[in-house]
C-alpha positions as CSV (number, residue, x, y, z in Angstrom):
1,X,-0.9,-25.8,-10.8
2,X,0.5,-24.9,-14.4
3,X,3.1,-27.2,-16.0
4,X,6.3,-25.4,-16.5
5,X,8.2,-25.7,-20.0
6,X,11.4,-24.6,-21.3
7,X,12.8,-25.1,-24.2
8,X,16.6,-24.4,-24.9
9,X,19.1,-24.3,-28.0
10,X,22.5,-22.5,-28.0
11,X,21.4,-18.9,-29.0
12,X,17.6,-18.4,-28.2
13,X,17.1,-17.1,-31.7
14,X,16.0,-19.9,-34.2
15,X,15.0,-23.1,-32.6
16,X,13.6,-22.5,-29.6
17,X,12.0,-18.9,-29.6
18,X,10.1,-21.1,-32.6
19,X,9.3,-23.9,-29.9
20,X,7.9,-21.0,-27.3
21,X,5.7,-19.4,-29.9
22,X,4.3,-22.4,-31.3
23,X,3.6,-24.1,-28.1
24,X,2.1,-20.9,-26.8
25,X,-0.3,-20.7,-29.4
26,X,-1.0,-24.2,-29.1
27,X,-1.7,-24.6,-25.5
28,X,-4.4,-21.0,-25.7
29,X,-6.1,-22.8,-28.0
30,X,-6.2,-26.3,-26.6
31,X,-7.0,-24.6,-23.0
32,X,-4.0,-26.1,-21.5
33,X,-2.8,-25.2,-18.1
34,X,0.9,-24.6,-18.8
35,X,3.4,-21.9,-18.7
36,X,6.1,-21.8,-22.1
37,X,9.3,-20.2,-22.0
38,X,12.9,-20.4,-23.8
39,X,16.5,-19.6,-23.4
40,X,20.1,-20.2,-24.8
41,X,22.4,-21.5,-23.2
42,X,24.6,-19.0,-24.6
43,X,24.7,-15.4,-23.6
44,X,25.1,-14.2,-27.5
45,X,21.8,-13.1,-28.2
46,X,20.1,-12.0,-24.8
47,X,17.7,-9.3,-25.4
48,X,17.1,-9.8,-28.6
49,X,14.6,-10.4,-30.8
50,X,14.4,-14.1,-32.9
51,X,16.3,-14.3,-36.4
52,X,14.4,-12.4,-38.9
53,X,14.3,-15.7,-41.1
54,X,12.5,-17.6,-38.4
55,X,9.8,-14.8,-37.6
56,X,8.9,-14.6,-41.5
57,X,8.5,-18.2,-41.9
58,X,6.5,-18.3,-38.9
59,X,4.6,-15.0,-40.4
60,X,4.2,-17.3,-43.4
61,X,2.1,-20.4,-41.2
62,X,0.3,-17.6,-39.3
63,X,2.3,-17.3,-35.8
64,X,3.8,-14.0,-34.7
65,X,7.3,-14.6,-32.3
66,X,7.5,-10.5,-32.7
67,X,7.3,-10.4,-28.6
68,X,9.8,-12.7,-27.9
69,X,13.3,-11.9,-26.8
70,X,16.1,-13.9,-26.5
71,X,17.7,-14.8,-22.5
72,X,20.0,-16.9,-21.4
73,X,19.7,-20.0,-19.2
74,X,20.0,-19.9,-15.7
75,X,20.3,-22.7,-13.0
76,X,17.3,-21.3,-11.4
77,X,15.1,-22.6,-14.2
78,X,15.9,-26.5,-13.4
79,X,13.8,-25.2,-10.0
80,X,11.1,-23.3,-12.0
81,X,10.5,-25.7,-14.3
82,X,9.0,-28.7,-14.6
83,X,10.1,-29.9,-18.3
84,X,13.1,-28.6,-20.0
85,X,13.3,-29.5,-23.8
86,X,16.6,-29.0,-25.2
87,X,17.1,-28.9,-29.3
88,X,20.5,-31.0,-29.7
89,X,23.0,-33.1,-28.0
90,X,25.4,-30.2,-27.4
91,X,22.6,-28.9,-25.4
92,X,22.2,-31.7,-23.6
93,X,25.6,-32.0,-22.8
94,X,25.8,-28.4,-21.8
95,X,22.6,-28.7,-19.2
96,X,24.0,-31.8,-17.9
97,X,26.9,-30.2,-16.9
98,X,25.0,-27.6,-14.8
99,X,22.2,-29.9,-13.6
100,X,23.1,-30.4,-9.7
101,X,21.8,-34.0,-9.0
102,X,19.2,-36.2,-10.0
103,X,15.9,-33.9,-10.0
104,X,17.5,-31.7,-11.7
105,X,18.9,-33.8,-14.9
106,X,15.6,-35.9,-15.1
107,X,13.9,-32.9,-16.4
108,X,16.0,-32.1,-19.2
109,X,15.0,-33.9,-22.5
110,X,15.6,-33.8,-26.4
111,X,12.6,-32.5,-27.7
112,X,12.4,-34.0,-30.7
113,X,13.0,-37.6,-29.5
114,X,10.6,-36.6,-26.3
115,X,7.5,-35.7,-28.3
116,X,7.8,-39.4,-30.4
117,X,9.8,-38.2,-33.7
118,X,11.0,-41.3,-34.7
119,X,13.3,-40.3,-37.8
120,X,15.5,-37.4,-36.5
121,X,16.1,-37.0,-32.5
122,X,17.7,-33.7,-32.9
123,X,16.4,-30.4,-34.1
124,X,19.1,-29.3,-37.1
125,X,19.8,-25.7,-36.6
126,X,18.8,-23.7,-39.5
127,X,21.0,-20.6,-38.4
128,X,23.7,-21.0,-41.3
129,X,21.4,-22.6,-43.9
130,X,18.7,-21.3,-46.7
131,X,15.3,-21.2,-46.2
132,X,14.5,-24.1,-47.0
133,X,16.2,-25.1,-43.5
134,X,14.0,-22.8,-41.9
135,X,10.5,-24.7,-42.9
136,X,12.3,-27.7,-41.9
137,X,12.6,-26.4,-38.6
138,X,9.2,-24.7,-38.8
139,X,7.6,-28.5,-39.4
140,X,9.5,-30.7,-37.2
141,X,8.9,-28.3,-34.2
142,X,5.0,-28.0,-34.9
143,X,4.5,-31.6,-35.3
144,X,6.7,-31.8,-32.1
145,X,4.3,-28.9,-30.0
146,X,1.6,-30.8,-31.4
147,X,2.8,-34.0,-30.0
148,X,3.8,-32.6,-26.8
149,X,0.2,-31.0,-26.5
150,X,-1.6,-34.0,-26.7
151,X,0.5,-35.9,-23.9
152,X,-0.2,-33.5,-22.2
153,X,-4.3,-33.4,-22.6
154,X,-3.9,-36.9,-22.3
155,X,-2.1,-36.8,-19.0
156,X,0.8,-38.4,-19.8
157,X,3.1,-35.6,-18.9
């Protein structure tokens, strides 16, 4: 059976539509079993497409997010998944609130501090910065889908 992973930031436009096309990519090409998806846990952007500034600089390393689409979380998806990796502490805190018992608040994570980055814990959001934020976020969250990737071929997720 696939492995189920969600990641989540407050808008589903910047942080983790990035996450979900990365990860994509990465799991076709390592030959992973595992279903990637995203959300916000805000309703702000539902239906659309990711930031402009984040699709060009993931144009710019060679990934396309062109297909993705923004949605907002639901409670169903602490059942339908089996990992949820969450950008920040606010949401954390947010998921936390909605999580109903154990199971479901065991799965939530911070991605970052999840997938062994040892010098930040949270992913900055790059909404109101320059670009410069933007292939921040673009290099933090490759090294982290790379990371998660290989716990995952290892077996240790």
């Amino acid at each position: 059976m696939a492995k189920r992973i969600l990641f989540v930031c407050l808008g589903n436009i910047c942080r983790s539509p990035l996450a979900e096309g990365l990860m994509l990519r990465l799991v076709r090409e390592n030959g992973l079993d595992v279903f990637v998806d995203s959300a916000g846990t805000a309703n702000y952007h539902v239906g659309e497409a990711p930031d402009a500034r984040t699709v060009k600089n993931a144009k710019k390393h060679g990934f396309d997010l062109s297909a993705l689409r923004a949605r907002q979380f639901d409670i169903k998806d602490f059942d339908q998944f089996d990992m949820i990796f969450v950008m920040d502490k606010n949401n954390y805190r947010d998921l936390m609130r909605l999580a109903e018992g154990k199971q479901q608040a065991e799965k939530v994570h911070l991605f970052l501090e999840f997938t062994g980055n040892t010098s930040e814990h949270e992913m900055p959001d790059p909404y109101y910065g320059a670009e410069a934020h933007f292939e921040n976020v673009f290099q933090l969250t490759l090294k982290a889908c790379e990371n998660l990737c290989e716990l995952i071929k290892s077996h240790r997720i």
